[in-house]
C-alpha positions as a Markdown table, in Angstrom:
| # | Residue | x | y | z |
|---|---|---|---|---|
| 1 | Unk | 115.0 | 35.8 | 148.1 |
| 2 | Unk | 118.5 | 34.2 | 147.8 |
| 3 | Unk | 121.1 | 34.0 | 150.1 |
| 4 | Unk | 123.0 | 37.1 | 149.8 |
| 5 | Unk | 120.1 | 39.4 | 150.0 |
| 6 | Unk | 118.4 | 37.3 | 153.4 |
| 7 | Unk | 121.8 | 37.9 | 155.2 |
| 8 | Unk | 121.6 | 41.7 | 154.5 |
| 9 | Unk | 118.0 | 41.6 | 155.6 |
| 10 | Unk | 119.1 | 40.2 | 158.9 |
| 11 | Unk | 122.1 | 42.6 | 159.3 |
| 12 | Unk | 119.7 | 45.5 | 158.5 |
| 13 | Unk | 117.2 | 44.0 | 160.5 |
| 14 | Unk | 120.2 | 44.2 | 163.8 |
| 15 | Unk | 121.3 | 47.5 | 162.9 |
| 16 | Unk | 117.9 | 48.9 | 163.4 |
| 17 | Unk | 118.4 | 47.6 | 166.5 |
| 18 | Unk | 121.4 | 49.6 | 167.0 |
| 19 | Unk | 124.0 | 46.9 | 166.9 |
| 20 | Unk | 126.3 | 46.6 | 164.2 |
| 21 | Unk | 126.2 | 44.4 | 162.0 |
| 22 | Unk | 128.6 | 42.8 | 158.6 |
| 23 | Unk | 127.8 | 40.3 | 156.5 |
| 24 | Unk | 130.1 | 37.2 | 155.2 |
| 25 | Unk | 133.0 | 38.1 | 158.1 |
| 26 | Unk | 135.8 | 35.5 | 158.7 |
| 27 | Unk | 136.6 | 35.8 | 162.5 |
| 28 | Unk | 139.6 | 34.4 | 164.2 |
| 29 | Unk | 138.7 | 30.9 | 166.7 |
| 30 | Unk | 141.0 | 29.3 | 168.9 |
| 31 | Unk | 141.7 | 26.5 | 166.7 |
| 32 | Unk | 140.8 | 27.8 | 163.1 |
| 33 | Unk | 139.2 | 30.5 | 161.4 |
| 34 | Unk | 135.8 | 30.7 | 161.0 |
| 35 | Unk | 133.4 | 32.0 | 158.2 |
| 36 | Unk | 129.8 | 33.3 | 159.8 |
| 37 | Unk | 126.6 | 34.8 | 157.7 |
| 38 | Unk | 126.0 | 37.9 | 160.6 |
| 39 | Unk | 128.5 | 39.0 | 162.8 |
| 40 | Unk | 126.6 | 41.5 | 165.0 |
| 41 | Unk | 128.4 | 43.3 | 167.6 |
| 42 | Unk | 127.6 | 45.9 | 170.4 |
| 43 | Unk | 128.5 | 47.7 | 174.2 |
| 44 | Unk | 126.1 | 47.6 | 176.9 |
| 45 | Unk | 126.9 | 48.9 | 180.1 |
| 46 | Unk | 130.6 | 49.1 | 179.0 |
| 47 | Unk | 130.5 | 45.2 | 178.1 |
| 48 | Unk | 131.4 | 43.9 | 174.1 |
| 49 | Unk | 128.9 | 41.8 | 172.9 |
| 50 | Unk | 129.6 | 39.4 | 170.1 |
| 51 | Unk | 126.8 | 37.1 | 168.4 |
| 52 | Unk | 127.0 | 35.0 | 165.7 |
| 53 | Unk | 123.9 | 34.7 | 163.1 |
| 54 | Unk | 123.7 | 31.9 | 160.6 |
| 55 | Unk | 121.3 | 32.5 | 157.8 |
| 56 | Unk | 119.3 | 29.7 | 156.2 |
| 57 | Unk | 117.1 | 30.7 | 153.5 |
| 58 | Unk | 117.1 | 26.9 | 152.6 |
| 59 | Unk | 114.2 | 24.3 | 151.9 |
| 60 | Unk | 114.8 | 22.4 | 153.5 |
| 61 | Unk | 115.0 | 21.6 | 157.6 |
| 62 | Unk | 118.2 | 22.3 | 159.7 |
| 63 | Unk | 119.3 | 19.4 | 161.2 |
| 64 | Unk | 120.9 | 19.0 | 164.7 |
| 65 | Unk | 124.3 | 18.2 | 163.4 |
| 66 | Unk | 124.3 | 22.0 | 162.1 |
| 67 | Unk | 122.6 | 23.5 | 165.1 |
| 68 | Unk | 126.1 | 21.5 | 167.1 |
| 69 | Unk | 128.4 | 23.2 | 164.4 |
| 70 | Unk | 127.1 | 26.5 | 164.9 |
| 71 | Unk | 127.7 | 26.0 | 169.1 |
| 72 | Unk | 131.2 | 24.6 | 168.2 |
| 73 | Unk | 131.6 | 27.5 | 166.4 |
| 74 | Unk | 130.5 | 29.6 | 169.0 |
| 75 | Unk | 132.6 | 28.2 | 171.7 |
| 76 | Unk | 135.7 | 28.1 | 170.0 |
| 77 | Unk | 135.0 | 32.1 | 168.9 |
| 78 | Unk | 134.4 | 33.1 | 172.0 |
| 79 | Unk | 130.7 | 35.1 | 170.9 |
| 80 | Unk | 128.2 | 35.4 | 173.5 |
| 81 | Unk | 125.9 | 33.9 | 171.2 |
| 82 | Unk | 124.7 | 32.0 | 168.7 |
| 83 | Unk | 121.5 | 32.3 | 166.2 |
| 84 | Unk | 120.0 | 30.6 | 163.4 |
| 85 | Unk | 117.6 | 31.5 | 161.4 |
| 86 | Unk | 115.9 | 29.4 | 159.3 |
| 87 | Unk | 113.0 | 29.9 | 156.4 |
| 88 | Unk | 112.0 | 26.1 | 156.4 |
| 89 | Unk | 112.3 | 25.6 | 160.4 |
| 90 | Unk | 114.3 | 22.7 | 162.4 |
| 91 | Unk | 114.2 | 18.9 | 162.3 |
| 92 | Unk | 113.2 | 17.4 | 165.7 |
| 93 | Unk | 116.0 | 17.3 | 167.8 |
| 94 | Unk | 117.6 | 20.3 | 166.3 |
């Protein structure tokens, strides 16, 4: 499977959920813009809810130095989370 079509597995997979979910959006940070794999997005109990997926259909292992750019990320977006998902797993640490 290659990249494109893992992230729209993972929106799809969201949506059935009931969230919503877009692929490949830009969203604004406080410092800089920010380009994320997932953007999935709901309201429960009246509350917005803004996670942040990263999709790695790579082969090899995510490192820690990612998994810190994907909280920096998160932080500076202001998303409730942040997820990755990952075909080959994590190094130790990550």
């Amino acid at each position: 499977m290659d990249w494109k079509d893992y992230q729209e597995e993972v929106a799809e997979f969201f949506r059935s959920l009931g969230f919503s979910a877009e692929t490949d959006k830009r969203i604004n940070g406080v410092r800089t813009m920010h380009d994320v794999d997932v953007l999935v997005t709901s309201s429960v109990s009246g509350f917005d809810v803004k996670w942040l997926v990263e999709c790695k259909a790579w082969q090899k292992k995510v490192n820690k130095l990612h998994v810190i750019g994907v909280r920096q990320i998160v932080f500076d977006s202001g998303a409730d989370r942040g997820i990755i998902l990952s075909e080959a797993g994590f190094q130790s640490g990550a």
